[in-house]
PAZAVO-25992 format. One line per field, with one value per residue (C-alpha): residue number from 0; residue in one letter; z, x, y; chain. Coordinates in pm, 1 decimal. Each point is the difference from the previous one (the first is absolute). Layout:
<atoms>
k <- c(NUM / ...)
r <- c(A / ...)
zz <- c(Z / ...)
xx <- c(X / ...)
yy <- c(Y / ...)
c <- c(A / ...)
</atoms>
This chain:
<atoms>
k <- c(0 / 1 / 2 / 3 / 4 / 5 / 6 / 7 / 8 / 9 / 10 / 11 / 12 / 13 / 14 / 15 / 16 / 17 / 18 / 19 / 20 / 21 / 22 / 23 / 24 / 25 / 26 / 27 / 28 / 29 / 30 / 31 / 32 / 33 / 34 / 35 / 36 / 37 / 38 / 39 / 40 / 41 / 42 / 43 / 44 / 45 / 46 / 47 / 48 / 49 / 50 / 51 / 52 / 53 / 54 / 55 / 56 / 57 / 58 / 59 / 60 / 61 / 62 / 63 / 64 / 65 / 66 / 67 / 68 / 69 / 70 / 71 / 72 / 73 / 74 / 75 / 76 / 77 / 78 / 79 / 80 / 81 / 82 / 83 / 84 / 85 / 86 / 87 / 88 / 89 / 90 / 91 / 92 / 93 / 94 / 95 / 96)
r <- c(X / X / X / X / X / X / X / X / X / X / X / X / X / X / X / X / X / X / X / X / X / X / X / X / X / X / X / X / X / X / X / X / X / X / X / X / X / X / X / X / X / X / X / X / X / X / X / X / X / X / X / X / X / X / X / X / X / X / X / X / X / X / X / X / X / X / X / X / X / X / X / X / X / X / X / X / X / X / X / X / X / X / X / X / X / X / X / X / X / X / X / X / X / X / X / X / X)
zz <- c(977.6 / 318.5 / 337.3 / 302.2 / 84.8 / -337.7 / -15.3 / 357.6 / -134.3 / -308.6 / 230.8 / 221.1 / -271.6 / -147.6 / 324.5 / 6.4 / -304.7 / 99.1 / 126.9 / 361.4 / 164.0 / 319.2 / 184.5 / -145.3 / 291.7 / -182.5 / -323.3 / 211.2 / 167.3 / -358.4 / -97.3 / 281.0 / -1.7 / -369.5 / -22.6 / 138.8 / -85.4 / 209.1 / -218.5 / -349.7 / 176.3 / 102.8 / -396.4 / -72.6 / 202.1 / -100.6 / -362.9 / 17.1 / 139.8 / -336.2 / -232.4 / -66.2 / 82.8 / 62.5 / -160.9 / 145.5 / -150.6 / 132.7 / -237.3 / 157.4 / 183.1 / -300.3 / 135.4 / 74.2 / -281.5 / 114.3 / -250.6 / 117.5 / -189.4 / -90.8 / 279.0 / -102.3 / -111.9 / -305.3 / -49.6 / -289.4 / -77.6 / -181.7 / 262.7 / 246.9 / 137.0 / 168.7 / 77.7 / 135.6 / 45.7 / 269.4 / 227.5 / 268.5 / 59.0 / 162.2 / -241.8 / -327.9 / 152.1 / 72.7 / -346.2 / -135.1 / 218.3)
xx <- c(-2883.1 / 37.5 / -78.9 / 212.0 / -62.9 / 99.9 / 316.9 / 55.7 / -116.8 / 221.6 / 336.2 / -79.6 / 4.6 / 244.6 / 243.2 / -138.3 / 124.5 / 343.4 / 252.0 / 54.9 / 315.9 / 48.7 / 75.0 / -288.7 / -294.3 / -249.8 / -30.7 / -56.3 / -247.2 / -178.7 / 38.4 / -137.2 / -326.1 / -56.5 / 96.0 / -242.9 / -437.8 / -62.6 / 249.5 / -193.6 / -276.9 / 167.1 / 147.3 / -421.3 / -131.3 / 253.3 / -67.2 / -341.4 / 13.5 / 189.1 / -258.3 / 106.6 / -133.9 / 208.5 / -22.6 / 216.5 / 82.6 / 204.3 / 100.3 / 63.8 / 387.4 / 87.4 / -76.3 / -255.5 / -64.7 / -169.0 / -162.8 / -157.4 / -240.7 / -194.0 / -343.4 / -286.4 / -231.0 / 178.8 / 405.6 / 128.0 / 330.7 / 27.2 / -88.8 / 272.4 / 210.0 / 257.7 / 100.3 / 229.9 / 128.4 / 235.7 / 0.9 / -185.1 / -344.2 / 158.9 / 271.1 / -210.4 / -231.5 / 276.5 / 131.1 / -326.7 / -116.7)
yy <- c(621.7 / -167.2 / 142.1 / 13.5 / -339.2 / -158.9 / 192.7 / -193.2 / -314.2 / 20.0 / 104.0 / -293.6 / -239.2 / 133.7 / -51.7 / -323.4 / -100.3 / 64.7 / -257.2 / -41.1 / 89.6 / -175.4 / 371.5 / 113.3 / -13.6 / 241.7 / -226.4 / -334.8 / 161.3 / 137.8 / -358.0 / -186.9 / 289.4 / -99.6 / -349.6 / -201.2 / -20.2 / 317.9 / 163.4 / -63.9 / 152.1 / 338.3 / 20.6 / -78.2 / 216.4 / 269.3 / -80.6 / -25.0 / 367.3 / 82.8 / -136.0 / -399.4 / -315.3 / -323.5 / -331.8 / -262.8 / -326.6 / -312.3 / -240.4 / -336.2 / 24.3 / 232.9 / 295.4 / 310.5 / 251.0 / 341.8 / 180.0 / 410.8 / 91.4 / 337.8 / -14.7 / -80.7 / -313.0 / -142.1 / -86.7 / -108.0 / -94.9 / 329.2 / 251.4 / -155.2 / 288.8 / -213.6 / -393.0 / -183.9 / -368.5 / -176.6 / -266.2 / 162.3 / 194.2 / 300.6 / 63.4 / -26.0 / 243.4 / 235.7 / -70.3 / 61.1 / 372.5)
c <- c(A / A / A / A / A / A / A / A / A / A / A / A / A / A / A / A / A / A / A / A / A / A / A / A / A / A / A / A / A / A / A / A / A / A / A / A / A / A / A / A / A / A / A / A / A / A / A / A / A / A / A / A / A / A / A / A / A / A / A / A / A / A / A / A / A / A / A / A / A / A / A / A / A / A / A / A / A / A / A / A / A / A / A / A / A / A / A / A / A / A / A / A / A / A / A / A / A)
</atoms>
């Protein structure tokens, strides 16, 4: 069950995730707060508050995967909760919490 804070967390994303209507100040404001190396770390620390750790991955110019997994000393490819791939850092993170 999440707390107060991951119900936050999981509405912020979720906004984020939407498209971006030029009119639309309070989602280019979400956007440019998540969408840059400071914002991975608020989705970590906010995750890491929920339980997960993050693993993240680039592969050459292909792209970033982000991969959350369950705390704690070992991850396997089985006990990831959540991953995701694009081009950038920021959005496979989001993708991925």
């Amino acid at each position: 069950m999440l707390d107060q804070r991951g119900r936050l967390l999981r509405a912020a994303l979720g906004f984020a995730g939407l498209p971006r209507p030029s009119y639309d100040r309070a989602l280019w404001a979400l956007r440019y707060w998540l969408d840059c190396w400071s914002g991975i770390g608020h989705v970590v620390v906010g995750m890491a508050r929920q339980g997960y750790d993050l693993q993240l991955t680039r592969y050459d110019e292909k792209g970033w995967r982000a991969t959350f997994y369950t705390t704690g000393m070992e991850h396997s490819p089985t006990s990831a909760t959540g991953t995701g791939w694009e081009r950038t850092p920021w959005h496979a993170t989001q993708r991925a919490a």
